[in-house]
N, C-alpha and C positions, 0 to 999 in steps of 0.2 A: 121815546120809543127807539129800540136799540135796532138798527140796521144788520141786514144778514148779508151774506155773501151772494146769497142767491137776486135780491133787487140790488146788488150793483152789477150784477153780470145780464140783468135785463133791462137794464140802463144803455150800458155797453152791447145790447144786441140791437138797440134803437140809433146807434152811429153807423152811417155806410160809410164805407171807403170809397171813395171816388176813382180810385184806378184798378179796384177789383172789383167794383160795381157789387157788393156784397155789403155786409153789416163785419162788424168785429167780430164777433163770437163766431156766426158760419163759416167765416176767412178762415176761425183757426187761429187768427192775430194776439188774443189775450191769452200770455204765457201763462200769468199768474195773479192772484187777487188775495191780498193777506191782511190779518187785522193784526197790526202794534197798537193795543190798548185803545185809545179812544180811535186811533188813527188807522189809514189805509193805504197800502202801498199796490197800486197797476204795475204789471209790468205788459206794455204791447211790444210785440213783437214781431214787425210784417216779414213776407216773404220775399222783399225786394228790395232792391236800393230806393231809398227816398228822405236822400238828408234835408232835400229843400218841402217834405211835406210834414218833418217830424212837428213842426213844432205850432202849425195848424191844428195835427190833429191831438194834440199833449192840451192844447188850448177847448178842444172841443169836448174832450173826455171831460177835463175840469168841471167844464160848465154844465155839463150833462149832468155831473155827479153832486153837483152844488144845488141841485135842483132837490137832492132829497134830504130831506128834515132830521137834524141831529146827526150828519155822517162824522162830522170832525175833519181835521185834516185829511187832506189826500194830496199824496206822493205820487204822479203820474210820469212813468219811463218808458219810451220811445224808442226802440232800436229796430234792426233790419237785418234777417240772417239769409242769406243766398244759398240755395239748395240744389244741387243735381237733377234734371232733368230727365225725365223717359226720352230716350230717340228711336229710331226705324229698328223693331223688333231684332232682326238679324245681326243688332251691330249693339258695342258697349262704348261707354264716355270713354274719352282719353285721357290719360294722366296728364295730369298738372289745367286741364280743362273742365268746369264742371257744365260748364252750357255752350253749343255753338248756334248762333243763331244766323242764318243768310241773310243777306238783303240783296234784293232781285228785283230787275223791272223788262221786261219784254220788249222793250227797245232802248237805245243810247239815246243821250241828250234832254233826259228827264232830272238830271242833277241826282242821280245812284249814290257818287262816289262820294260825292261833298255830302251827301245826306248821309251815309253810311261812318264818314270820319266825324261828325258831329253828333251824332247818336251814341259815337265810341264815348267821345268824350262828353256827352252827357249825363251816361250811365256813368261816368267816375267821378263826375261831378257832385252825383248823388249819394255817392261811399260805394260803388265797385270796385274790381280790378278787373282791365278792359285791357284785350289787345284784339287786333284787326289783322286780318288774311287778306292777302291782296288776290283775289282768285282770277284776275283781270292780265291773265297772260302776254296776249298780244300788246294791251294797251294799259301798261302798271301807270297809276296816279298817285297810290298812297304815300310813298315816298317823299315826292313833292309835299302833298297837303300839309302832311306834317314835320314838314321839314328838316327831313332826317337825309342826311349825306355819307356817305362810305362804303364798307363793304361789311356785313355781320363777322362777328368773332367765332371762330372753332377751337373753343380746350381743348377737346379731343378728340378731334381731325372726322369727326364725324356726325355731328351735330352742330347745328348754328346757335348762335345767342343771337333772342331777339332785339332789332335796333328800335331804342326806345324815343319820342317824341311828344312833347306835352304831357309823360306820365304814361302813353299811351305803348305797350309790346305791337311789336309788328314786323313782318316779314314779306317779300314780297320779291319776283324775280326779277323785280328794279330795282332792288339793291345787288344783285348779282350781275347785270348786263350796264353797258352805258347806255344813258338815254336816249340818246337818239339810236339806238341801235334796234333795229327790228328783229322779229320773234317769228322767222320763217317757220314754221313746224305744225306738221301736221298731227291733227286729232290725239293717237296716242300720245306722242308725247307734251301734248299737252297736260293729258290728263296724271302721266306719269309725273309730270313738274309739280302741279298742284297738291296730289298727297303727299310726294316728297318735302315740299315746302311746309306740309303741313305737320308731318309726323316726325319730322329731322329737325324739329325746334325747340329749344329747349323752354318752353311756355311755360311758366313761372307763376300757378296757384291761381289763375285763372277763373272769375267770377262766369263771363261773358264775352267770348271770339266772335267777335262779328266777321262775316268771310263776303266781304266786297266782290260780287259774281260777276261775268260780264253781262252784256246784256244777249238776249236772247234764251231759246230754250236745247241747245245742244249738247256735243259734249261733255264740257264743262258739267251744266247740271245734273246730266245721267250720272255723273261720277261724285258728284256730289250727295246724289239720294241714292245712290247702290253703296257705297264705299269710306264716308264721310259720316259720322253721327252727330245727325242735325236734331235740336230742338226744338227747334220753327223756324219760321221763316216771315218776314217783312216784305212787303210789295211797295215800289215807289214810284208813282207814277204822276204827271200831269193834266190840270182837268181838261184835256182835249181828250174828241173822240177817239182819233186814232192812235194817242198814249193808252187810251185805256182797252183798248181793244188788243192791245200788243199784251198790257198788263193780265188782262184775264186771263191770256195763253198762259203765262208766268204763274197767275194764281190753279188753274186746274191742271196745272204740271205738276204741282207741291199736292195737287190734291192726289192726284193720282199713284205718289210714288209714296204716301201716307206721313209726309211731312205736315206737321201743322200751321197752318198761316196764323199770325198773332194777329196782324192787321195790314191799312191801309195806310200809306202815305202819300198827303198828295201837295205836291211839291209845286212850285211858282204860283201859288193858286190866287195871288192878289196881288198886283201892282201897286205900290205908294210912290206918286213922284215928288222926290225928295227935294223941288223947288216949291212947289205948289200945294202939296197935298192931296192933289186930287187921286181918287181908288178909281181902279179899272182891271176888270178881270179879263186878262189881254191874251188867255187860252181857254176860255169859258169858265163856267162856273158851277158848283157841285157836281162836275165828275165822280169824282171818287166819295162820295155823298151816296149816291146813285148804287156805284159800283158794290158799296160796303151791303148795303139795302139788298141787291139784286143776291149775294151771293155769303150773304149772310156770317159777314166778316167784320171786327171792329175798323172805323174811319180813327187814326191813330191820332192823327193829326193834320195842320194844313199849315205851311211854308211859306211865307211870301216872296216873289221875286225881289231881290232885293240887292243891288251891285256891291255890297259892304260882303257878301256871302261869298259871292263869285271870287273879288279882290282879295279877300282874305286867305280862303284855300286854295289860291294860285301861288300865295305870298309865304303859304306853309306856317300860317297862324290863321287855322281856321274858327269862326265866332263864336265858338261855347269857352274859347282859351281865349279872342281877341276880347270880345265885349262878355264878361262873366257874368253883368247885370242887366244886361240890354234885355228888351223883348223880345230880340228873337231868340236870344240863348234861353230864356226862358221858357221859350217855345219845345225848342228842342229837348229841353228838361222834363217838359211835362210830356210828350210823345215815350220818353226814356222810361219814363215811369210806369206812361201805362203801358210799355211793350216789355217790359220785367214783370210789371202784375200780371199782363195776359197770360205768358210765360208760367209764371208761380201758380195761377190754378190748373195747369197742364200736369199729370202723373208724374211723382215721383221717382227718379231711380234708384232703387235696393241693391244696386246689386254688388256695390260695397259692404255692405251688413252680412254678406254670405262669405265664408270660406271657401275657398279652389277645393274639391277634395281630387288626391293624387290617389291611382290602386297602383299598390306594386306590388313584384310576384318575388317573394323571398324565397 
């Protein structure tokens, strides 16, 4: 009995994706489905970076499709195309960026920064191009993390090159000041640094700019969601109460200013002591479980305390570049993933596909 196109595409509508919590077919994911003679060529094509889930799911289509009687060969291809983003109505992408995504938490000392440089370098892990905003004025870290030393290049005395690290674009007004040097300045020009920093860089074909925020819900973020085109936004917080209570401010700020939240992160969420083995959740436990539940947001992922984290993005080789196979860069892999998938079922930007019309009066 000769196989149609139509039962291998309801094969393929019987596979979910696990980081768009959807099937193939409603994703959108199956480019194309072709018959060569006895044989069949798939082609998927997700919306996200995911070179560490290609070959899972290349594996699972297989078996899926081995399942039906008489198919013959089949040819299953795997790839990942990154797409432009809707942002806050009032505002367009920037050039050479196609998505900017925040990472935010309502208080300091929830590990933001090191979460934020590890996610960079996650998502390019997975086949993006990733660079980070250091939007942490008073107190610039990224620098450091990744290891980058000097002062950015200007061709043409008016625009910065980004100073690059582990692969990773990045700008930050700690590469402009010496570090021990403090950042007297108030509110305005704050804010004036931040988009300067951000629009004076010559950002270079840009999958995904993560903008490293500081904590709290000030300045900084008004000027973020009025003036900035954000495509969501990441919350990262600690399962303690009063992390999380500082975090929800963080979350109903995004809501507010019509930013979308992809998700949760909840960062130190499990102690391993690395003589003994013994677990202990030594800031409680399912916070941000709770949190995701109460306010009906995905829980991205959960972090462990873990001193190899800390050592490493003080050492400016932080663990998705120090340990590439460890569990926790693994970790961080898959949080990557599903915060691009969350992202990818969020509305498309068009407005590339339109022409500027110019009137003029001859």
């Amino acid at each position: 009995m000769a196989i149609d196109k139509s039962q291998i595409e309801a094969k393929l509508g019987e596979i979910t994706d696990p980081n768009m919590e959807t099937d193939l077919v409603a994703s959108k994911a199956v480019k194309s489905v072709e018959q060569e003679g006895d044989n069949w060529k798939i082609e998927i094509q997700l919306g996200y970076p995911a070179a560490g889930y290609f070959d899972e799911l290349k594996q699972e289509v297989e078996t899926a499709l081995a399942s039906l009687a008489g198919i013959g060969a089949v040819d299953v291809q795997v790839s990942s195309k990154v797409k432009s983003h809707a942002v806050q109505q009032n505002l367009k992408p920037l050039a050479g960026i196609k998505n900017i995504i925040a990472v935010a938490s309502g208080k300091g000392g929830v590990g933001k920064s090191t979460t934020a440089v590890n996610l960079a370098l996650a998502l390019q892990a997975e086949g993006a191009n990733v660079g980070i905003l250091d939007a942490d004025i008073y107190g610039p870290s990224i620098p450091r993390m990744l290891g980058c030393q000097g002062q950015p290049e200007s061709t043409d005395g008016k625009s910065l090159e980004p100073m690059i690290g582990h692969g990773i674009q990045s700008m930050s007004i700690g590469y402009l000041v010496e570090e021990d040097t403090p950042m007297i300045w108030r509110g305005p020009m704050v804010t004036q640094a931040l988009e300067q920093l951000l629009n004076d860089t010559r950002w270079n074909d840009i999958d995904y700019l993560i903008i490293d925020l500081p904590p709290g819900t000030g300045d900084t973020q008004l000027t973020l969601a009025q003036r900035i085109p954000v495509s969501g936004a990441v919350i990262v917080t600690t399962p303690q109460d009063i992390a999380l209570l500082d975090a929800r401010k963080g979350l109903k700020m995004f809501e507010k200013v019509e930013v979308p939240v992809l998700g949760i992160i909840e960062n130190m969420s499990i102690h391993i002591c690395s003589q003994c083995g013994h677990s202990e959740h030594i800031f409680g436990e399912g916070g941000g479980e709770r949190m995701s539940q109460e306010h009906g947001v995905d829980l991205l992922g959960a972090l462990p305390l873990d001193i190899r984290i800390r050592e490493q993005a003080d050492s400016g080789n932080p663990t998705v570049a120090a340990m590439q196979d460890s569990q926790i860069s693994s970790i961080y892999r898959s949080i990557a993933r599903r915060t691009a998938a969350k992202l990818a079922t969020k509305a498309r930007d068009h407005s590339a596909a339109f022409p500027n019309i110019v009137i003029q009066n001859n």
